[in-house]
N, C-alpha and C positions, 0 to 999 in steps of 0.2 A: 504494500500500500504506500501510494505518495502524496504529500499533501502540498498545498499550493504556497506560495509567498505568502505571509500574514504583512499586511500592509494597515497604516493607521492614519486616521483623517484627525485632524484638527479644526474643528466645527468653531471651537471658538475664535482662533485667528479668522475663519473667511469673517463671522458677525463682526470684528471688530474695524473689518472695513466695508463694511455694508453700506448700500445706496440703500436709503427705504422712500418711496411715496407714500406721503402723511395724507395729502389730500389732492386730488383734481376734480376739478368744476368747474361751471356748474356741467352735471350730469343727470340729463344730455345737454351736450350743448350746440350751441347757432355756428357764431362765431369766432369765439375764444375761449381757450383753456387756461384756468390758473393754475398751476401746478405748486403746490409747495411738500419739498420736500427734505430727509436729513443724509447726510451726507459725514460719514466718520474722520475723511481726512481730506486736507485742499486737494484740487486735482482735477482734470478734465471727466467728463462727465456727456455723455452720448445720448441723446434723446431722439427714440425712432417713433411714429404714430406707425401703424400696422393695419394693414386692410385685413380681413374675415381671409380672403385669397392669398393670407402673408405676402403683400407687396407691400415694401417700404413705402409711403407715399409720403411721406416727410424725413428727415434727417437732418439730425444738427449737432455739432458739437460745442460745448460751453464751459467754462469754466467755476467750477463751485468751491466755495468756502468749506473748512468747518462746519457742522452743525447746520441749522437751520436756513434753507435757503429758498428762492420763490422763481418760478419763470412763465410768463407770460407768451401764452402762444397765439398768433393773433389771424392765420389764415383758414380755419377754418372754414369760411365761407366757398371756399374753393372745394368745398369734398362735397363728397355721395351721402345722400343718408344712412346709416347703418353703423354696425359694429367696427369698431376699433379698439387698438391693444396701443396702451401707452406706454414705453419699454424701455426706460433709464437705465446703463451701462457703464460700470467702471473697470476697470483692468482688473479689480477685484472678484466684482457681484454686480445684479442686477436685479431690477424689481418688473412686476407689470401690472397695471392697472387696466381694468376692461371699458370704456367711454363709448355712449351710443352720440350719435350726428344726429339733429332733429332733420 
């Protein structure tokens, strides 16, 4: 009998640099999204809006502080109505939030 590599995660290092979304709204929305969310250490910060079809239809990259941060997203009026996936990314971790388009 042979048994495989034991390998071990460290769950706490990836949370302690976690992107997390606290809030986006309003949901659903028209026009624009308030985004606020936290963010464990300064650093670039990737924000994709996501069709139901997984097509990127937005992309942006920005830079965030420490702690509590906010970003306003203002083209909304240019989309379809429906589902979308709002999908904050750092070299770390990433979060996703589900936002319907009226």
């Amino acid at each position: 009998v042979s048994y495989s590599e034991i390998r071990s995660v460290n769950f706490f290092k990836l949370l302690l640099n976690a992107v997390r979304i606290i809030e986006a709204g309003p949901n659903p929305f028209e026009s624009h999204i308030n985004v606020k969310y936290s963010n464990e250490k300064d650093g670039e910060v990737l924000i994709q809006l996501i069709s139901t079809q997984g097509v990127v239809v937005h992309q942006e990259k920005i830079q965030a502080s420490k702690g509590e941060n906010h970003y306003l997203f203002t083209n909304g009026d240019s989309f379809q109505p429906g589902i979308y996936m709002l999908k904050m990314i750092t070299e770390d971790s990433n979060d996703i939030k589900k936002l319907i388009k009226k």
